[in-house]
C-alpha positions as CSV (number, residue, x, y, z in Angstrom):
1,X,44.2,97.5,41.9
2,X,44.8,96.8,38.2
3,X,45.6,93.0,36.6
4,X,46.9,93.1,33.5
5,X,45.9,90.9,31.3
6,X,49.4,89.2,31.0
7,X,49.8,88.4,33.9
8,X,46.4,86.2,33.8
9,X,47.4,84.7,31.2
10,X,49.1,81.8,33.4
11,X,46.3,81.3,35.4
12,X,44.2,81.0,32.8
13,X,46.2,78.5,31.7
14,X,46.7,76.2,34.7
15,X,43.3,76.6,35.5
16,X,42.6,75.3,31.7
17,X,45.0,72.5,32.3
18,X,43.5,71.4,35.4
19,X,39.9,71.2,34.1
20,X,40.8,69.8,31.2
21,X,42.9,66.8,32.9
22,X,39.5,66.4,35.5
23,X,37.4,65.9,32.5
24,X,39.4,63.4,31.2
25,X,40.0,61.4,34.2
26,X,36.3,61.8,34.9
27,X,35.4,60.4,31.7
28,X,37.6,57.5,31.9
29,X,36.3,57.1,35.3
30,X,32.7,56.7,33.8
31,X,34.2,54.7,30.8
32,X,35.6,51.8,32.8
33,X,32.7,49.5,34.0
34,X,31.2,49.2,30.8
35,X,34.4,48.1,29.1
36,X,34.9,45.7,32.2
37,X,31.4,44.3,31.5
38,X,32.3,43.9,28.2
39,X,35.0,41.9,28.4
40,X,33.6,39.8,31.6
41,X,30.6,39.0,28.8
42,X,33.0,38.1,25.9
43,X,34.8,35.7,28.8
44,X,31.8,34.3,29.9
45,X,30.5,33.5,25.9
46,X,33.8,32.1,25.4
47,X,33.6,29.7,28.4
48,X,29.9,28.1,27.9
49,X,31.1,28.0,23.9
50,X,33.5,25.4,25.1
51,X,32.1,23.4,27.5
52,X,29.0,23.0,24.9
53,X,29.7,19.8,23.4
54,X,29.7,19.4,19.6
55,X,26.3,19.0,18.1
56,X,26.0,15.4,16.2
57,X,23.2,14.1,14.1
58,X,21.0,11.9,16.5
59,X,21.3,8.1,15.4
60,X,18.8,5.4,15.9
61,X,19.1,2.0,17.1
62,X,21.0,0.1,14.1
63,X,19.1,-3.5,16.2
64,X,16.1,-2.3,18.7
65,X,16.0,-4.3,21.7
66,X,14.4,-7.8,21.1
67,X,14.3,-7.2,17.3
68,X,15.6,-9.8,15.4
69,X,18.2,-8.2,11.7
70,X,16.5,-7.7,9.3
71,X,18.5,-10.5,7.7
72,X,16.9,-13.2,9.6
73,X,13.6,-11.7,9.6
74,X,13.5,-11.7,5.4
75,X,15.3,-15.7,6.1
76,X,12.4,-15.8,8.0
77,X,9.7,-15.1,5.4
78,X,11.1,-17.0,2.6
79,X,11.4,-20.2,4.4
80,X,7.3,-20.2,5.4
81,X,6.9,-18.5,2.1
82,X,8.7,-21.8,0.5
83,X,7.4,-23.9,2.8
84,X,5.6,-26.6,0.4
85,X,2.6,-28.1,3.3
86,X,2.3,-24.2,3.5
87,X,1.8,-23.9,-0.2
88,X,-0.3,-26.8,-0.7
89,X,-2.6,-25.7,1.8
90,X,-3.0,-22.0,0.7
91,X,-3.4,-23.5,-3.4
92,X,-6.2,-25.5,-2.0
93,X,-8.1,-23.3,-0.2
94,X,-8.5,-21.3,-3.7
95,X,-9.4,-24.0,-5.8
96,X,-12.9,-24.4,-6.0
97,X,-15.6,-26.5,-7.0
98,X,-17.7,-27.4,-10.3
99,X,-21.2,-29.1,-10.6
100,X,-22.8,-30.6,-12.9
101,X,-26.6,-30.8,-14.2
102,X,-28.1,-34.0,-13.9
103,X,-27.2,-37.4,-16.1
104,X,-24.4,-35.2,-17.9
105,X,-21.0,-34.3,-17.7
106,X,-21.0,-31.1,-19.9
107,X,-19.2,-28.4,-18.6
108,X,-21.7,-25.2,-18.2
109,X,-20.6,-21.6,-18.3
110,X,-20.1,-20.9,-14.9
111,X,-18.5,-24.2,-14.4
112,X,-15.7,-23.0,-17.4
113,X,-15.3,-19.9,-15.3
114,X,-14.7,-21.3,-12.4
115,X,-11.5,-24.0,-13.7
116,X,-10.0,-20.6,-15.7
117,X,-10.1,-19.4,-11.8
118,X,-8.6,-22.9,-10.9
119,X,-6.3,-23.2,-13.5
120,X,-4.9,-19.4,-13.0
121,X,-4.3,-20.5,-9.2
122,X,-2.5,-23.5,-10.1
123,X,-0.4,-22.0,-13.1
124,X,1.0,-19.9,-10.2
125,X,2.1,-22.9,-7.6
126,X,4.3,-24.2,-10.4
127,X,5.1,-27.3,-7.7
128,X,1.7,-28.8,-7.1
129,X,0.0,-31.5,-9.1
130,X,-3.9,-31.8,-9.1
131,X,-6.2,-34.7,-8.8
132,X,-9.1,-34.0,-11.0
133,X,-11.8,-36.1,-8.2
134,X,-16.0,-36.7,-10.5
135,X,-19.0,-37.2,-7.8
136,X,-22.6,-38.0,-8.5
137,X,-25.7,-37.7,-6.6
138,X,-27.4,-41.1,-5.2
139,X,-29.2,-42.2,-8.2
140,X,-28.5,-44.8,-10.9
141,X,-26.5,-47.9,-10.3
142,X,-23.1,-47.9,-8.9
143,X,-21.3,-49.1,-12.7
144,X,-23.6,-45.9,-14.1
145,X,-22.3,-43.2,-11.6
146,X,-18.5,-44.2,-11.6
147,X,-18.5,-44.1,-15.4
148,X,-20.2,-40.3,-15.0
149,X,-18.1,-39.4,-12.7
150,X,-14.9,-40.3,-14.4
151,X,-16.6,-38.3,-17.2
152,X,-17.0,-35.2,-15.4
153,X,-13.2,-35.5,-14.3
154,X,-12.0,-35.7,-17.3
155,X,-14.0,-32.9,-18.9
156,X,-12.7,-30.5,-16.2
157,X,-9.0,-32.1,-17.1
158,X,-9.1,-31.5,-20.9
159,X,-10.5,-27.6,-19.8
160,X,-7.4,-27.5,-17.9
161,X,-4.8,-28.6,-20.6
162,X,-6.8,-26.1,-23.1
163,X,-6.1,-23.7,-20.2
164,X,-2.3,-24.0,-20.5
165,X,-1.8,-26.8,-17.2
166,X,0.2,-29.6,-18.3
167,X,-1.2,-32.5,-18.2
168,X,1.7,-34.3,-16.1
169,X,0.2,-32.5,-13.5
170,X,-3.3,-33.6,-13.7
171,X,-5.1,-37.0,-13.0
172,X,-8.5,-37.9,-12.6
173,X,-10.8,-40.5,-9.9
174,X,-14.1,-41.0,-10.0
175,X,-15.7,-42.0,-6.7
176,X,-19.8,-42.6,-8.2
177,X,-21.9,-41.8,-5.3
178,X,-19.6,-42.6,-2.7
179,X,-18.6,-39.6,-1.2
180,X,-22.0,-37.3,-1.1
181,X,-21.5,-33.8,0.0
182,X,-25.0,-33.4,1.4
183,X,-26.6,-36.8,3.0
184,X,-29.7,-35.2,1.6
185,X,-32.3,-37.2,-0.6
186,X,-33.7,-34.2,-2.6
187,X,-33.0,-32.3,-5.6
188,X,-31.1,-29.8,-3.5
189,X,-28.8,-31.9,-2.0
190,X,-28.6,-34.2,-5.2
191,X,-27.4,-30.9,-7.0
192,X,-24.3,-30.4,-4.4
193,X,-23.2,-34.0,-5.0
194,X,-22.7,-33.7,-8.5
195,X,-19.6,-32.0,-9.0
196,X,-15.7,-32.2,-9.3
197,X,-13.0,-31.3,-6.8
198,X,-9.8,-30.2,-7.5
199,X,-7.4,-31.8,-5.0
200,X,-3.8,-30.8,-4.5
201,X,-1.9,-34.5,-4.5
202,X,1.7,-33.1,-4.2
């Protein structure tokens, strides 16, 4: 039996159609999941992207807990920094003593050194005045060592003033051998009672 080949020709043709539209629906088929994914991932990102709060710069504690402003804390400061008894008592601790070689009043070179240290200390406490105070050791009458003593006072004092302290601020007192540093009755304790103190009055 012979078949032309017109009459094939539809067949061919369906059969064309028909593969054609399987391939298609196949590859649709296969197609759809991974465009469902997608779009159940772009959901999903767009949800946690909006319950994610906005991001803010962390702040600290303007006023920890317990800690005083720092307002009062610097009102704080000045007022023990001007405190005067609190002034008085620092100035004093840094002034510091002179002595004296024996039966004079002349000032030696480590005695000037040390009232240029005093008189730098009290050139910075602008409020305190200073009591110029002249010791001697035990010997020589009492009219002798109060007369050396005053001597030694004063020749601290007149440093002072040459120094740049004003000599409102200064006064002198001359307690002889009243007031020994060392009870001692040798040289070495007779060398620590002759000297001047600088004592902060005001």
């Amino acid at each position: 039996m012979k078949i032309s080949v017109t009459s094939l020709t539809p067949i061919l043709f369906l059969a064309m159609l028909t593969y054609t539209g399987c391939a298609k629906q196949e590859l649709v088929h296969k197609d759809e999941p991974m465009a469902s994914a997608l779009s159940s991932a772009k959901q999903a990102e767009s949800t946690t992207t909006a319950a994610k709060p906005p991001l803010t710069p962390e702040k600290s504690p303007v006023n920890p807990a317990g800690a005083a402003p720092a307002s009062v804390r610097e009102q704080t400061i000045a007022a023990k920094s001007s405190d005067p008894a609190k002034i008085a008592a620092d100035t004093q601790r840094q002034l510091e003593k002179i002595y004296f070689d024996f039966d004079s009043a002349a000032l030696s070179q480590s005695a000037r050194s040390t009232i240029t240290a005093n008189a730098a200390v009290i050139t910075r406490n602008p409020g305190v005045k200073i009591r110029v105070e002249g010791h001697c050791d035990e010997r020589g009458s009492d009219e002798y060592n109060l007369a050396i003593g005053e001597r030694r006072a004063m020749a601290a004092v007149q440093y002072l003033k040459s120094l740049g302290v004003a000599a409102e601020r200064l006064t002198t007192l001359s307690y002889g051998k009243e007031k020994p540093a060392d009870p001692g009755h040798d040289e070495a304790a007779w060398a620590k009672n002759r000297r001047d103190e600088f004592i902060i009055v005001k």
